[in-house]
Backbone as a printed PyTorch tensor [residue, N CA C, xyz], in Angstrom:
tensor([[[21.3930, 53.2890, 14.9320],
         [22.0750, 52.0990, 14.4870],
         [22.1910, 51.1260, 15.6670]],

        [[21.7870, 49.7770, 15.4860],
         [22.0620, 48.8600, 16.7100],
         [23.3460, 48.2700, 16.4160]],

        [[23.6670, 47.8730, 17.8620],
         [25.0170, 47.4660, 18.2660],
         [25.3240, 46.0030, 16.8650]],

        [[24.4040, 45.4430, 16.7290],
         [24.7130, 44.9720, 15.1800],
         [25.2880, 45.2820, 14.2570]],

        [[24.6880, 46.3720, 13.9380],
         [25.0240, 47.2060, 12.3660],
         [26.5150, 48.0740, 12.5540]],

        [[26.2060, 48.1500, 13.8930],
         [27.8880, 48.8020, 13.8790],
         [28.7460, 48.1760, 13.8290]],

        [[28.7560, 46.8510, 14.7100],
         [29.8550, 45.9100, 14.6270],
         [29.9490, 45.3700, 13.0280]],

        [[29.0240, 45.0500, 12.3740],
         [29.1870, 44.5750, 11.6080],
         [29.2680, 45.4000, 10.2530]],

        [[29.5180, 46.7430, 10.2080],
         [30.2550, 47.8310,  9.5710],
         [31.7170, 48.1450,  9.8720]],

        [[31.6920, 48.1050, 10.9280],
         [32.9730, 48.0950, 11.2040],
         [33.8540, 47.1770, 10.9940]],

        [[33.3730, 45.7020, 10.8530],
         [34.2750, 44.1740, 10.9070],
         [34.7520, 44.7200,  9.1750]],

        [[33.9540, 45.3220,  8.4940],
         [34.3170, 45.1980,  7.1340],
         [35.6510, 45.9940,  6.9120]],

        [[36.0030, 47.1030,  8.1620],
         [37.1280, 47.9470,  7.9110],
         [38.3830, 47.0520,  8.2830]],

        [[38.7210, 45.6460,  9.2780],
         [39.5690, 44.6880,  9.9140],
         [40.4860, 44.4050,  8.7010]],

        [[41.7850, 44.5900,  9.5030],
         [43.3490, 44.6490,  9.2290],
         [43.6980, 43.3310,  8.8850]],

        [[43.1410, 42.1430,  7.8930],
         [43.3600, 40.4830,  8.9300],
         [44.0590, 39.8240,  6.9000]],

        [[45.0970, 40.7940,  6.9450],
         [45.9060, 40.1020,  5.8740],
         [46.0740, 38.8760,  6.0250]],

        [[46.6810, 38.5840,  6.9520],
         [47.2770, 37.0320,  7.3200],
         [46.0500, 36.0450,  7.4490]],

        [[45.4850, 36.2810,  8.9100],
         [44.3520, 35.0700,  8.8860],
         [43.0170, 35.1460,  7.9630]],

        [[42.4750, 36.3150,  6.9540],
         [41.1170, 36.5120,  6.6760],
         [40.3340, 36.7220,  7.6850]],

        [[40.6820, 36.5130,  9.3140],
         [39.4370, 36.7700, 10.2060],
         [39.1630, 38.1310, 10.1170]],

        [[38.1850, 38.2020, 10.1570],
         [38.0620, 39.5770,  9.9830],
         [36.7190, 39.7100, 11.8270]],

        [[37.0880, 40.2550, 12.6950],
         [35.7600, 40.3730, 13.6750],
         [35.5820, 41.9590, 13.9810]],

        [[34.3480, 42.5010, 14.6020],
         [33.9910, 43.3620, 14.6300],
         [33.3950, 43.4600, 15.7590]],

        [[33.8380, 44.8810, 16.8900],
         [32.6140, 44.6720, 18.1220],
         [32.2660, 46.0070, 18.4880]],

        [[31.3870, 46.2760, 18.7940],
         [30.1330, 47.4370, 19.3330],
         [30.0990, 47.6760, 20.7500]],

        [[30.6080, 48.6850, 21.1250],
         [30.0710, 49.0250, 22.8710],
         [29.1470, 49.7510, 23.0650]],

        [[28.3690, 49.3680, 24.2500],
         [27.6550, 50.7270, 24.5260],
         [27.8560, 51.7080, 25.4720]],

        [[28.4590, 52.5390, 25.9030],
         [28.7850, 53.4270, 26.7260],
         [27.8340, 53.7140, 27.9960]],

        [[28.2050, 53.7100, 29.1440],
         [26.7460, 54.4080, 30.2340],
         [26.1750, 55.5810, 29.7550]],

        [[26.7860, 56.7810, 28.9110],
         [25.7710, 57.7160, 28.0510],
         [25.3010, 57.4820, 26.9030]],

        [[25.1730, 55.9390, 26.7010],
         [24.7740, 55.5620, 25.1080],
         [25.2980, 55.3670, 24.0800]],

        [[26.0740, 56.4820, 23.7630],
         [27.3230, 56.1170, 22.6310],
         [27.6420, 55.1640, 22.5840]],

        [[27.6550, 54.6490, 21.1350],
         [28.5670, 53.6010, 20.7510],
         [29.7460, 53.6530, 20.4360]],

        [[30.4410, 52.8270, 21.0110],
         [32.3060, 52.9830, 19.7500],
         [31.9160, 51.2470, 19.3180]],

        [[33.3120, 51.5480, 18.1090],
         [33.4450, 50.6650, 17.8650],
         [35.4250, 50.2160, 17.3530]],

        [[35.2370, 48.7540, 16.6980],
         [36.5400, 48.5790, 16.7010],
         [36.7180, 47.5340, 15.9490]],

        [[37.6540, 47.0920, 15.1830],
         [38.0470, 45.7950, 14.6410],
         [39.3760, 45.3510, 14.5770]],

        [[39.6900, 44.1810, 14.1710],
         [40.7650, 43.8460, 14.8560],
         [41.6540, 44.3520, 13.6070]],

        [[43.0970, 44.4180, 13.8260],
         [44.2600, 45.0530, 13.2290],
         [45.5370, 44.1570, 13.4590]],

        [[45.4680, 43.3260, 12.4050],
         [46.7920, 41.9410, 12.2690],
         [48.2320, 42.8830, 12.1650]],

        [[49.2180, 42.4030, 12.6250],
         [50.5830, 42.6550, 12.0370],
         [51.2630, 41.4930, 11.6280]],

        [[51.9650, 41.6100, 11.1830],
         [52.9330, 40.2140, 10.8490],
         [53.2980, 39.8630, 11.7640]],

        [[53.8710, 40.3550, 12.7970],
         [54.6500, 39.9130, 13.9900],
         [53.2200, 39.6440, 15.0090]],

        [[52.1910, 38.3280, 14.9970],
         [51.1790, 38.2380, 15.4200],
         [50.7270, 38.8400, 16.6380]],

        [[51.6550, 38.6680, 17.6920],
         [51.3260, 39.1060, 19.0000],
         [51.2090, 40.8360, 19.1700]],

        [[51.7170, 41.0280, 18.0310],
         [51.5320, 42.9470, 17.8830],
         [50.2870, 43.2020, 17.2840]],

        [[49.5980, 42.1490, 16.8860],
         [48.0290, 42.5600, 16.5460],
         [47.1030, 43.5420, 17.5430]],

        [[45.6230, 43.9320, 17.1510],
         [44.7990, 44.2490, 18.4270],
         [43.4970, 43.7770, 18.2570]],

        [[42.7620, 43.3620, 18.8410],
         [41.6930, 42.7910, 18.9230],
         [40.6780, 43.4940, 18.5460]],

        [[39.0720, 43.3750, 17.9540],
         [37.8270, 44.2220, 17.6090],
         [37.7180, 44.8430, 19.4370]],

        [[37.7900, 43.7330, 20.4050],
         [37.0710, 44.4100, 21.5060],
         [37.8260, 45.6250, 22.3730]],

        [[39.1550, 45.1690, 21.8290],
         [40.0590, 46.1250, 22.6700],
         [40.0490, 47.3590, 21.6350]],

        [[39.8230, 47.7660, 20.5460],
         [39.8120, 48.5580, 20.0110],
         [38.7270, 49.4040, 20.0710]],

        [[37.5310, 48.9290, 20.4030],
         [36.2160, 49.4780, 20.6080],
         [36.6130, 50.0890, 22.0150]],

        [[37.0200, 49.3970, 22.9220],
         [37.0450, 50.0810, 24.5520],
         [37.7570, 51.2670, 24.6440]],

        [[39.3790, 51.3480, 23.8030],
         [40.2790, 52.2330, 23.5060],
         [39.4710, 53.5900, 23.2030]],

        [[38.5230, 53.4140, 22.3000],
         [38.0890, 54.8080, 21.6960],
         [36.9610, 54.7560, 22.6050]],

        [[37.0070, 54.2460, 23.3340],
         [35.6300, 54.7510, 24.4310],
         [36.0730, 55.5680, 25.2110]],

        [[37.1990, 55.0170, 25.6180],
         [38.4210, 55.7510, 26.7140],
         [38.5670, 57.0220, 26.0950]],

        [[39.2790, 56.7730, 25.2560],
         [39.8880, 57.9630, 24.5580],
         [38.5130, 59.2460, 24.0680]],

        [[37.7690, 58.5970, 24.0430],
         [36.2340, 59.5060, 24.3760],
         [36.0900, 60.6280, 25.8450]],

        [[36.7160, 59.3220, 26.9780],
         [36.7030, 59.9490, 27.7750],
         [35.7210, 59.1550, 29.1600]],

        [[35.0760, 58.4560, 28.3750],
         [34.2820, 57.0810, 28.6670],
         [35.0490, 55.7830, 29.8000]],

        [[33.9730, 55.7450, 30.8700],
         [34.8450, 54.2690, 31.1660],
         [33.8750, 53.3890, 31.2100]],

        [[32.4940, 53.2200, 31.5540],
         [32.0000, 52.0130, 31.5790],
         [31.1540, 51.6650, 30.7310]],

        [[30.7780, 50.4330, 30.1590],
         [30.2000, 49.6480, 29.3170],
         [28.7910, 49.2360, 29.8130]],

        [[28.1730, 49.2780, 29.0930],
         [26.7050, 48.7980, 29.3690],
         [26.2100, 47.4340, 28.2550]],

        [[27.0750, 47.0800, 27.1270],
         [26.3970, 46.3680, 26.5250],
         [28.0350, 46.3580, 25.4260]],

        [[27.8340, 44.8290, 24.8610],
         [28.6840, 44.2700, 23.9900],
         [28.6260, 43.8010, 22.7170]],

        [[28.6790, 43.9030, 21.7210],
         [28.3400, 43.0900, 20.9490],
         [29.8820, 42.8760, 20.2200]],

        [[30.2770, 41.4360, 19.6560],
         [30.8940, 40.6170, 18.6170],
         [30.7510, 40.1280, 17.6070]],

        [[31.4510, 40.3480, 16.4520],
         [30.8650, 39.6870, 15.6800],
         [32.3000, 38.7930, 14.4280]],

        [[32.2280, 38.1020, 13.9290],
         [32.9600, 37.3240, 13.2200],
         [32.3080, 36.2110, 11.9470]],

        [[33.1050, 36.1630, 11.3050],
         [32.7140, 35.1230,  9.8070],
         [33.3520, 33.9590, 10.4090]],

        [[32.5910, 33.4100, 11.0500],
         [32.5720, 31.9100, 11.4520],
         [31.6240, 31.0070, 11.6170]],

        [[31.5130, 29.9770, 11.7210],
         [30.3080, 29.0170, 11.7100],
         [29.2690, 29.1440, 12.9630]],

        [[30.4540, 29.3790, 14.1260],
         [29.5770, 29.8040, 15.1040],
         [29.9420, 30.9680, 15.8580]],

        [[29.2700, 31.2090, 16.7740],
         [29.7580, 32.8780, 17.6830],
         [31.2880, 32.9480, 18.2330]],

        [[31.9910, 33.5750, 18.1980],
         [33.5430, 33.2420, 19.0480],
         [33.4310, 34.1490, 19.6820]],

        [[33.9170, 33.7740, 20.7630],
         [34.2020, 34.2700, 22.0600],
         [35.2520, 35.0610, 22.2270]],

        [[35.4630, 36.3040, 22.7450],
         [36.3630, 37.0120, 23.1250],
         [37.7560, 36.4070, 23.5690]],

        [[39.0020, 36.8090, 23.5520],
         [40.1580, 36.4180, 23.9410],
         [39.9460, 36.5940, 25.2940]],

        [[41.1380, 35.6940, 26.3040],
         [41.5120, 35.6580, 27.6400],
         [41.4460, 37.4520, 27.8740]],

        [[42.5790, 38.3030, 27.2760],
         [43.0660, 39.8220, 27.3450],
         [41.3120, 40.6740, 27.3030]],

        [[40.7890, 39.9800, 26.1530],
         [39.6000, 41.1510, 26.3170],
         [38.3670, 41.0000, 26.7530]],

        [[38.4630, 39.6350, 27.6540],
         [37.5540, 38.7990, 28.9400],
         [37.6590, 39.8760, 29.8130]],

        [[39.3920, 40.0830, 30.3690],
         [39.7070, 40.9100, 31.3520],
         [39.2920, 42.5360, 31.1260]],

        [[39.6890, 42.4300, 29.9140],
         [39.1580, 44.2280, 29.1600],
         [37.8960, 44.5860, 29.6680]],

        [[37.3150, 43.6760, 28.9730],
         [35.8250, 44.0990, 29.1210],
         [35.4490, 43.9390, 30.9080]],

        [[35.9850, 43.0400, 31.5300],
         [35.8880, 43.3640, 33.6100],
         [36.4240, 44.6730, 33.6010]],

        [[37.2850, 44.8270, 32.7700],
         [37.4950, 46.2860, 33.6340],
         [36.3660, 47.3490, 33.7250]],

        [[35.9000, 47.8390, 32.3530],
         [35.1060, 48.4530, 32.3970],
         [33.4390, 48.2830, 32.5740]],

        [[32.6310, 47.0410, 32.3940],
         [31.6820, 46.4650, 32.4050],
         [31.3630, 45.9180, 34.0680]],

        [[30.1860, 46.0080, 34.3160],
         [30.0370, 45.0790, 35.6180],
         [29.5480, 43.4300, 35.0520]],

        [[29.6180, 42.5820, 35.8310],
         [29.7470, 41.2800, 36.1000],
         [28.0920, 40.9230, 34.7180]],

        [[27.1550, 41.8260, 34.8780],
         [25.9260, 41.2300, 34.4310],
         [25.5620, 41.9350, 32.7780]],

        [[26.7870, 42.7480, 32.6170],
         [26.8010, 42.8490, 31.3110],
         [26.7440, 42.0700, 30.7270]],

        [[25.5270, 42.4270, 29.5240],
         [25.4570, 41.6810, 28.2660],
         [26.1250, 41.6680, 27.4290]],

        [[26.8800, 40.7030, 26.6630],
         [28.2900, 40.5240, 25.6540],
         [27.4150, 39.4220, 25.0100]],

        [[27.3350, 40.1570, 23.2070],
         [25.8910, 39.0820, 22.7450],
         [27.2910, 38.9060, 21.2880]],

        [[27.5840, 37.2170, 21.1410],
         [28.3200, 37.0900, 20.2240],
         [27.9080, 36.4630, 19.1910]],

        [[28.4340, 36.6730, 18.1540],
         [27.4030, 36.6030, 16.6900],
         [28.5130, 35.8320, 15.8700]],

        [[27.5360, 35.7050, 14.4550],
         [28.5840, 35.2150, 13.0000],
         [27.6400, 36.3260, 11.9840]],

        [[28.1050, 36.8170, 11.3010],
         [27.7890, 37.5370, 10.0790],
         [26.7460, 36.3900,  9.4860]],

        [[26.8010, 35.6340,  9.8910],
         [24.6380, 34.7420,  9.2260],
         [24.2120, 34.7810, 10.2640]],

        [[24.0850, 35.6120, 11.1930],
         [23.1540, 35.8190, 12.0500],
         [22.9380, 35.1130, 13.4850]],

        [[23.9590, 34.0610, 13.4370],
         [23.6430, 32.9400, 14.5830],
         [24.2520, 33.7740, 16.0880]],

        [[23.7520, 34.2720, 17.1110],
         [23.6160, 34.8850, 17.8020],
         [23.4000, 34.2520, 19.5250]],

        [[24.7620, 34.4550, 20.4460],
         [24.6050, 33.5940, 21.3830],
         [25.1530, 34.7310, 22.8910]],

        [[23.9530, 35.5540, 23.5920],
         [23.8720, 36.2390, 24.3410],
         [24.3820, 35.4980, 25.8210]],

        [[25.9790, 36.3600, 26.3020],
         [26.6500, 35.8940, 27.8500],
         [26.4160, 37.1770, 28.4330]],

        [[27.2080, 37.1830, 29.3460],
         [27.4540, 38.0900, 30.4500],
         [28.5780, 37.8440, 30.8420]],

        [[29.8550, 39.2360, 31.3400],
         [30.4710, 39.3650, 31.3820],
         [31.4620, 38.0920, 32.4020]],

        [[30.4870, 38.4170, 33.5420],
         [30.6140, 37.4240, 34.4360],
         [30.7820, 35.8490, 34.4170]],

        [[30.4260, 35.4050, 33.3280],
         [29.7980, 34.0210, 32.5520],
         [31.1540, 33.7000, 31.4980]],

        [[31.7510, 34.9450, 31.1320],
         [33.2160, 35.1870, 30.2820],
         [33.7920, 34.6670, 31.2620]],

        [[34.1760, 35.5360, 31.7450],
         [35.4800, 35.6590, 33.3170],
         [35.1920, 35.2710, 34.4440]],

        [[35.0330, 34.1360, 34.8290],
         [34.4520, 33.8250, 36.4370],
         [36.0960, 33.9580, 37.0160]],

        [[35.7510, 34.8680, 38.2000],
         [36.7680, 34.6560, 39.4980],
         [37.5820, 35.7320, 38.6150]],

        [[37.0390, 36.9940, 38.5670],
         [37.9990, 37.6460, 37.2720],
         [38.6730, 38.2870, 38.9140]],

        [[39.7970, 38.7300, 37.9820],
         [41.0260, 39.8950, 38.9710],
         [40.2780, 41.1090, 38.8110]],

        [[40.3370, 41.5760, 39.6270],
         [40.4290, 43.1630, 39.9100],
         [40.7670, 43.6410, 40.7420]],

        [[40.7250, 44.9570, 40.9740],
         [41.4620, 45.8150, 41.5090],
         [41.5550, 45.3480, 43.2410]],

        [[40.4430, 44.9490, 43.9510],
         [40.5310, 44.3950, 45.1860],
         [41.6720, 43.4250, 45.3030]],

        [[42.2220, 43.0140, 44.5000],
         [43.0030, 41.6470, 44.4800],
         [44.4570, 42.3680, 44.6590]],

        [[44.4430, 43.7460, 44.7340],
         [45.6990, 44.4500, 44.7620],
         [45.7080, 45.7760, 46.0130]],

        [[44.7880, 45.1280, 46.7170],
         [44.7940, 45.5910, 48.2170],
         [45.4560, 44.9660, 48.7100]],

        [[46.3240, 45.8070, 49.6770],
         [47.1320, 44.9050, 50.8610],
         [46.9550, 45.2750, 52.0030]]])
């Protein structure tokens, strides 16, 4: 299954009572595995969770930490871009030249890199003293 078909199996399982968004995203693990994830609305908005942070979670929880490849996906006109939170998500586990390829369910398809998300991202060096 490509990082497509998963995300976009998975977007169909998304929690998105309130807004209808419904998005969906695909990781690829450094041993290949994919997880995946979609986003999960609450009423109380800010208690929501995102497709990307949900995909990374069960990577973790796999046992997994780094990312080799991204995919997004959403019912929108054009590709949307990851939140500020899972810009940083995805630095954590991804290096700078990861591919993060963001989509719309018609196919329109617009390939970044992690680095290209998050310029001047924080990490862990930034908490050396």
């Amino acid at each position: 299954m490509t990082l497509r078909e998963a995300a976009m199996q998975v977007r169909e399982n998304a929690h998105a009572p309130y807004s209808n968004f419904k998005v969906g995203a695909a990781i690829r693990a450094a041993s290949g595995t994919v997880y995946v994830g979609c986003n999960v609305e609450n009423v109380a908005y800010p208690e929501g969770t995102c497709a990307e942070a949900g995909a990374i979670a069960a990577m973790v929880a796999a046992g997994e930490t780094v990312i080799t490849e991204a995919y997004v996906v959403a019912g929108s006109p054009t590709p949307v871009p990851p939140c500020g939170g899972c810009r940083q998500k995805l630095a954590e586990f991804g290096a700078g030249d990861v591919a993060v390829t963001l989509a719309t369910t018609s196919g329109v398809e617009k390939t970044t890199t992690i680095a290209d998300l998050l310029p001047g991202r924080f990490d862990a060096g930034h908490m050396e003293g």
